[in-house]
N, C-alpha and C positions, 0 to 999 in steps of 0.2 A: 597521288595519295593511294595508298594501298587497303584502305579501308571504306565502307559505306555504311549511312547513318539509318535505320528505320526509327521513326517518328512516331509516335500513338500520340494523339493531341485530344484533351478532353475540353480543357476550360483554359480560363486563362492567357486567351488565343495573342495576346501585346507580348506576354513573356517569352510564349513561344517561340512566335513571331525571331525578337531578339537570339534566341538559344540557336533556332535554323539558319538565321545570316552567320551566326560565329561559325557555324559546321560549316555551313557551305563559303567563309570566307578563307577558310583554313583549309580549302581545297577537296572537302569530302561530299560525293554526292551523297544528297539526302533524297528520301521517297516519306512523306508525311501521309499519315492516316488521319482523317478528321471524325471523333463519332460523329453517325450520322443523327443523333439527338441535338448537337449545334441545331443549329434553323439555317435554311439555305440562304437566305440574307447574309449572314453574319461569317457563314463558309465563304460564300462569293468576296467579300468585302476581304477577308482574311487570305483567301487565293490572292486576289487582287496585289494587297500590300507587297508580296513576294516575285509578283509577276517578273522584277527586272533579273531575278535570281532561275530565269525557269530553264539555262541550260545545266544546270547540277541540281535545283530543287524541281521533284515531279509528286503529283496528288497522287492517290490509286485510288481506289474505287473503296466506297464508303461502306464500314458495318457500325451498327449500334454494340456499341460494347457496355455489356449490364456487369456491375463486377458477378462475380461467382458463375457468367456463362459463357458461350462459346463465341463468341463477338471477337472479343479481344486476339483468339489462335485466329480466328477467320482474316482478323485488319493483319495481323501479325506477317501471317501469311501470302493476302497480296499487296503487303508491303516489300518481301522479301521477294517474290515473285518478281515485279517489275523492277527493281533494284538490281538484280541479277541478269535482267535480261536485255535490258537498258546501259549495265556498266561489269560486261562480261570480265572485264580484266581484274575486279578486285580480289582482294587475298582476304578479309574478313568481313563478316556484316555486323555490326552494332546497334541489338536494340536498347533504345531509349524511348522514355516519353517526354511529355514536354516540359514537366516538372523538374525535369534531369539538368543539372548544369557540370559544364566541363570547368573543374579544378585547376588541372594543367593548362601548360600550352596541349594543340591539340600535334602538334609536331611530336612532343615527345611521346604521345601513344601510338603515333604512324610507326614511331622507332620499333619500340612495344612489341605493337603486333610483327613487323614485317622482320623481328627478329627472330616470331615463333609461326611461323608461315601455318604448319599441321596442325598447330594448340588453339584445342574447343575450350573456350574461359564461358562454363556453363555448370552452376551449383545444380549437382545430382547425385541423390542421396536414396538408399532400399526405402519406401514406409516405414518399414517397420523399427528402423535403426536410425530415427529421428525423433526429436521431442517437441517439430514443429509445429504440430498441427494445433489449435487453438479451436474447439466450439464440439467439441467430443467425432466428429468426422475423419477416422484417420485411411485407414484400408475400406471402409464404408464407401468413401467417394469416386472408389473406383468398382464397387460392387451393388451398388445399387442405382437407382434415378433419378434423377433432379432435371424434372420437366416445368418446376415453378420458380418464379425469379425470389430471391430470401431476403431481399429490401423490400419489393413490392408487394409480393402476396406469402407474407412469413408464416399466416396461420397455414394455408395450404403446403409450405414446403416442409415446416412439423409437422404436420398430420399423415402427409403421404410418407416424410423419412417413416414413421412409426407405424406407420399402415403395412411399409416392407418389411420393416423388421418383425412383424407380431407374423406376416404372412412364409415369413425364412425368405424373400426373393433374395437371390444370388447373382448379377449378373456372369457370363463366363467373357475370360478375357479374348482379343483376337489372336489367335494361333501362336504361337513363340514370343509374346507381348511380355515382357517384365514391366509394372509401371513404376517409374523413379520419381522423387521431388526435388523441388528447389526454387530459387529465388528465378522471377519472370524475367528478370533484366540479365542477358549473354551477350558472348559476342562470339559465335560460330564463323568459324573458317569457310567460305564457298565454297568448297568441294563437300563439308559434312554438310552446308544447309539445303544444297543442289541435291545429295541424297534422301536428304528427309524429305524434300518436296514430290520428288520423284520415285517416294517411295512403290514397290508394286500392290504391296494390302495399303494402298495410301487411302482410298475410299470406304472398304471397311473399318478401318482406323479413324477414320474423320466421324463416321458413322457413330459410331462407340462414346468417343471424346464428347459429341454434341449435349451427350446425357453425364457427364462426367460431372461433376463436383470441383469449382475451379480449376478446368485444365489449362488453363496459363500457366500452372503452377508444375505441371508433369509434363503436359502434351511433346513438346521441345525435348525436354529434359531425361524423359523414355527415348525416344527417338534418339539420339545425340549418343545414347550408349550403343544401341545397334551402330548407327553408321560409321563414327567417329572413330578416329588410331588413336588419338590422345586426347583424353580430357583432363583439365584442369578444373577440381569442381568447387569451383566459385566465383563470383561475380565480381568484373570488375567499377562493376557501379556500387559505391558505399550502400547499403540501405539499412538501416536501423531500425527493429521493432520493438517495441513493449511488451510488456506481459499480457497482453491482452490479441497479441498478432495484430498492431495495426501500428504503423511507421510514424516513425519520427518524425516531424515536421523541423527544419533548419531553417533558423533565422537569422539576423546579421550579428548576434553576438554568438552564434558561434562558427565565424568564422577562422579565429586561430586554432580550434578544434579541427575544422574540416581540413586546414593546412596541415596540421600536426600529423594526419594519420596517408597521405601521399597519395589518396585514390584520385583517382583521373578523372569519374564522374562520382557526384553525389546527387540521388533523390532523399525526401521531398523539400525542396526548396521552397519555400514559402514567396507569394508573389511576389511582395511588398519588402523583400528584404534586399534592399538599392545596392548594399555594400558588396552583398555578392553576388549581383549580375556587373555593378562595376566592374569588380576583378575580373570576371569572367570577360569583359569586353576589352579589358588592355590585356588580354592574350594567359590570362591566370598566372596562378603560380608552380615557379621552376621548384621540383622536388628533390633532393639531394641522394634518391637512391631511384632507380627505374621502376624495381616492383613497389607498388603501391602496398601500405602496410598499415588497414585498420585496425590491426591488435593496439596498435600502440592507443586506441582512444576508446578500447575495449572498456578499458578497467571504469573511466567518468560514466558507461554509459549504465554500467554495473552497479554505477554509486547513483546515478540517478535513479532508476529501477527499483533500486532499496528502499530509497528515499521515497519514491513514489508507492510502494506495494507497503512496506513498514510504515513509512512516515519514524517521528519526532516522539519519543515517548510521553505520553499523557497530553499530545496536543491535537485539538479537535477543534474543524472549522467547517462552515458549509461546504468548500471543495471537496474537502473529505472526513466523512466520516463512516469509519470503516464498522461491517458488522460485529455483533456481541459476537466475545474472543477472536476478535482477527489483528485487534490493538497490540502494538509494537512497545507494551509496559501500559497498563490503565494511567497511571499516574507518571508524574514528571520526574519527580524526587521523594528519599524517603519522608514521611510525616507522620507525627503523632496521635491517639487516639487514646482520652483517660476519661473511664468512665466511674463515675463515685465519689471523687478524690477529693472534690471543691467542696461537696456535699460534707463531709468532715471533717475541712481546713477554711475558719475563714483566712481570707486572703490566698489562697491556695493556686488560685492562678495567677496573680502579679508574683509570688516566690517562685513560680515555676519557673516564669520568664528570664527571672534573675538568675537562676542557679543554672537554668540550661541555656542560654544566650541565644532562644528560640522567638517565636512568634507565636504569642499562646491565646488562642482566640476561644470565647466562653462556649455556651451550645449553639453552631451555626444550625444545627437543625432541629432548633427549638420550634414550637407550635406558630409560636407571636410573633417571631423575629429571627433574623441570622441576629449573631449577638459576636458581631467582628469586635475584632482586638479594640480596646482602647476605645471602648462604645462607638465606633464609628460607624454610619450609617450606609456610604458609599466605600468601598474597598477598591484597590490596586483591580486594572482591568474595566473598570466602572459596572464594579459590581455591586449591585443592590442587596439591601438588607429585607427587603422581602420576602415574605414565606411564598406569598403565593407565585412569585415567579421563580424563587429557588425550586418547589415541589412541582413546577412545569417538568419539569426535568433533572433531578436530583442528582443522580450520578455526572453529568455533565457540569453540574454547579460544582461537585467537589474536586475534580479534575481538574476544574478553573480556577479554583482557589490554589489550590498545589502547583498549576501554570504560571501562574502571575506573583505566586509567592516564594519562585525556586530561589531569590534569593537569599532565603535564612531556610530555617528547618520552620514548620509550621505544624503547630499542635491545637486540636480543639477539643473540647467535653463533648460526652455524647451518652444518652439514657435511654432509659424504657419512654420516656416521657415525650422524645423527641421524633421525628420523622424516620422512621426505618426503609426507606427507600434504598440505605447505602447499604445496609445490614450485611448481604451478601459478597457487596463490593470490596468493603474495607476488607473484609475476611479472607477473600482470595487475591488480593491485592498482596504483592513480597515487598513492597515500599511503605507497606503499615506499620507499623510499633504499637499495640494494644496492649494497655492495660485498666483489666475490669477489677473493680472492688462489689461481688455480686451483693445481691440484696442492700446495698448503698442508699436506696431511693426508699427503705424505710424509716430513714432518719429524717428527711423532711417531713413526711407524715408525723413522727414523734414528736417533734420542735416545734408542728401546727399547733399543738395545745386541744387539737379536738380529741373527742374519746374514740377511743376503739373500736365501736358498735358503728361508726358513722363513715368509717375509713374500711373498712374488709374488702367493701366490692373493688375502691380503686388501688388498695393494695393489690388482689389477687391479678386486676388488669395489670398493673404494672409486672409482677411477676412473671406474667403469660409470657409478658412481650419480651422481657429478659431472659425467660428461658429458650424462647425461639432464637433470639440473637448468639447467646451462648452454644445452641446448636450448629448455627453456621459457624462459630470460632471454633468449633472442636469436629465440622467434619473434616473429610478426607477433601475435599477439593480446597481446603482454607491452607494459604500460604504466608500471611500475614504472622510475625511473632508475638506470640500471645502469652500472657501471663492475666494468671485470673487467680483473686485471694476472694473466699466466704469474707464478710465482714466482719465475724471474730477471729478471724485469721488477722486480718488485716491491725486490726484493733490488740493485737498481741504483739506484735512487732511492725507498727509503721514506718518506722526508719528504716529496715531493709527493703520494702517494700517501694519506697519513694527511692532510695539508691539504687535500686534495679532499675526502675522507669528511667531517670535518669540517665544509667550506663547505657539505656537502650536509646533514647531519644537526641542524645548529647553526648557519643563515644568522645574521649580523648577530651573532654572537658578537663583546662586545666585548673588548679587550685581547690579548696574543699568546696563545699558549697556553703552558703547561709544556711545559720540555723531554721528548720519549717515552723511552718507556726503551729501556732498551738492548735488541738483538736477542741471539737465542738465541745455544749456540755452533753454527757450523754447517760448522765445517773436518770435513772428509771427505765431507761430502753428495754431492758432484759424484761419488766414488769409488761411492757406494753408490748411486745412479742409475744407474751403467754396470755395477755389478755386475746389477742387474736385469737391463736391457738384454740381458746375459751370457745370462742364464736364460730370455730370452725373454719378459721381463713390458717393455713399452715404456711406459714413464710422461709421455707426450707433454704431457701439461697442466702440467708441469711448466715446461716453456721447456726453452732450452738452459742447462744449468748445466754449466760447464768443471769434466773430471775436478781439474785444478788448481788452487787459487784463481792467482790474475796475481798477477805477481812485482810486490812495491809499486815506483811510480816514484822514480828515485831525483832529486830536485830539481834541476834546469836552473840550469846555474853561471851565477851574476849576470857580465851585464855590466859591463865594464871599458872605462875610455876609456886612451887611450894617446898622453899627450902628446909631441909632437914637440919635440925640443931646440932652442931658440933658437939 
């Protein structure tokens, strides 16, 4: 075999266990590092198991490896140490951890490597010309100190990062030192890892690294450019991260994935995924090209990522719910919003339903009630007609309604009168269709039959609150399509005014619509505006509405011709 395994073993000591019999069955000596956080129990027991394996598998001497310290170069290192010195002949060293499992047979990597005898397969890349770094740490972690562990004692490693930074501490580098990144898992050629061990600044350099900022991630990966004729900079162990820099876990459905993409080893293997330590134990599988080629399973992990950072537009769950504006579309699908319209149509939301082949639900964010389609009390989703747990969280109730309702178009009323929690929302929402009839809500007050002296204060409220609403429709952050008529607009021509709402909420409706119905009665209104007025309540969102209706025209006498007598 022309190649040897180092080992990093943390947990999981039965899988391992399994991973280091295939290595060392396939002819590769292995050298395992055990952290020395295990308990020497459980070490012993674990040595133990492998004991009949102990002329190709050997232990080395135990470091606690803390992730983000200097443990892990320390194991790394008199892993590679004794491995080297124990099986002078090999031509590469292969690190792995135990999590690691071999994809291939492990023959066809012996081919692999002993075709590129001089080829460092070690991802390293400048800082500065990477977008790896995750947690704001880029050129920092090799210029400053991290003498606290950032699991264990996190307020202490915030407080001192920020203690250096307020103080300018700069470390300086050791003499000729460039530092590179990359991923922890290579496989160095023994002549470049015999160099790096045996470097001459190896103790000042070890010196340095111990305060480094995960050098697992550099330590090797700097070195490997000094010593190295040829590097290959990338890792022939798959490893996949998230947007967040923390790895992918691989289970047993995605197995035809990890086949697809030809890499020889894949981390993180999750324990418990039997399908693929199976494979792994009837000698893996044969890949139809030698180099191994993760692009190809680049693009699903791209689509998961999406799916993961975006998400599902307007869909929200405890897993995730992502911060205010970080939502991949607030809402699912376009839906409607008419405010006024019922207010002087009876029947004006059963004809809506009719003419736009929608779902036209009354005020869901009435005081009293959601007021769902077709009076129902439980909605699609098992959603409650309850104020008080819709106003628990209001924006979230109307995102579930537009979730559970994508399959028609979904339209509801909405007023001064009702809960303005969404006010902002529907407004910068681009999936809204809005249409206001302003000052609409003094027609109910007029049709109450009370007088005018008795009605100003909850006009004026009402007012207020329409005109705040009306402000979020007409700032600048409102993406929602809006159309807004005064109520003597509206009341001048309701028919164009229902045919826009329409074109907007129901495009491409075929055939005309049903006739609308008839408008309320609304002789005296104009009288009962100016009584306000009288009382000092000014009902400006109204329009101008004549104390009098206009006296009807009376029809323009036909023309007549007037023939001249012969």
């Amino acid at each position: 075999m022309s190649f040897g395994v180092v080992i990093l073993v943390h947990n999981a000591l039965d899988r391992a266990a399994q991973v280091i019999r295939h290595w060392a069955s396939a002819g590769c000596p292995v050298v395992v590092h055990v952290d020395r956080a295990v308990r020497r129990a459980r070490f012993e027991r674990f040595r133990e198991d492998l004991e009949d394996l102990s002329d190709r598998v050997l232990f080395c001497a135990r470091h606690r490896c803390e992730w983000g310290g200097w443990g892990i170069v320390a194991a790394t290192q008199s892993g590679a140490e004794l491995l080297l010195e124990r099986f002078p002949g090999l031509g590469h060293v292969y690190l792995a951890s135990g999590s690691c499992v071999p994809l291939r047979p492990v023959a066809e990597l012996d081919a692999y490597l002993a075709a590129r005898p001089r080829t460092d397969f070690i991802e390293s890349a400048r800082v500065t010309q990477v977008p790896w770094t995750v947690g704001g740490l880029s050129e920092e972690r090799f210029t400053l100190r991290f003498p606290f562990s950032w699991k264990r004692r996190r307020w202490l490693f915030d407080r001192y990062v920020a203690l250096q930074r307020r103080l300018g501490v700069r470390r300086s580098l050791p003499a000729g030192f460039e530092p590179y990144m990359g991923s922890q898992w290579w496989c160095l050629s023994a002549a470049t890892l015999r160099a790096i061990l045996s470097d001459p600044q190896r103790p000042e350099i070890d010196r340095y690294f111990r305060r480094v900022w995960i050098p697992d991630e550099s330590y090797f990966q700097s070195l490997a450019r000094r010593w190295s004729t040829h590097i290959e900079s990338r890792s022939l162990t798959m490893c996949k991260f998230d947007f967040q820099g923390k790895p992918h876990l691989f289970y047993d459905d995605h197995l035809p994935l990890l086949r697809r993409s030809g890499c020889f080893v894949a981390r993180k293997i999750w324990p418990r995924a039997q399908a693929i330590y199976d494979e792994m134990a009837t000698g893996g599988h044969p890949a139809d090209e030698a180099a191994p080629s993760p692009a190809r399973i680049d693009r699903v992990f791209a689509e998961a990522t999406e799916r993961r950072v975006r998400g599902r537009s307007g869909l929200y769950m405890q897993s995730r719910l992502p911060n205010p504006g970080w939502e991949n579309g607030f809402t699912a699908a376009p839906y409607g919003v008419l405010e006024g319209f019922a207010e002087l149509q009876d029947g004006f939301t059963e004809w809506f339903a009719r003419a736009s082949g929608a779902t036209v639900h009354g005020h869901i964010f009435a005081p009293e009630r959601v007021e769902f389609a077709d009076g129902a009390t439980v909605w699609r989703g098992a959603m409650s007609d309850s104020a008080a747990l819709r106003d628990h969280q209001g924006p979230r109730f109307l995102t579930n309604l537009i979730w559970n309702g994508r399959g028609a178009r979904q339209v509801f009323q909405f007023g001064p009168r009702d809960s303005q929690r969404v006010s902002w929302d529907i407004a910068k929402d681009p999936n809204a269709r809005i249409g206001v009839i302003s000052g609409a809500w003094a027609v109910p007050l007029f049709r109450s039959g009370r007088p005018a002296a008795r009605l100003c204060d909850l006009a004026a409220r009402l007012q207020q609150v329409e005109a705040d609403h009306l402000a979020a429709l007409r700032s600048p952050q409102a993406k929602a399509r809006i159309r807004v008529w005064t109520l003597a607009e509206f009341l001048e021509a309701p028919a164009e005014a229902l045919a826009l709402m329409l074109s907007d909420i129901a495009p491409g409706r075929a055939g005309p619509p049903p006739a609308p119905p008839a408008m309320v009665p609304l002789d005296g209104l104009g009288r009962f505006l100016q009584e306000m007025r009288n009382l000092g309540m000014h009902p400006y969102l109204t329009g101008d509405i004549p104390i009098e209706p206009p006296a009807p025209r009376r029809p323009a006498p036909r023309p007549y011709l007037v023939r001249p007598h012969a």
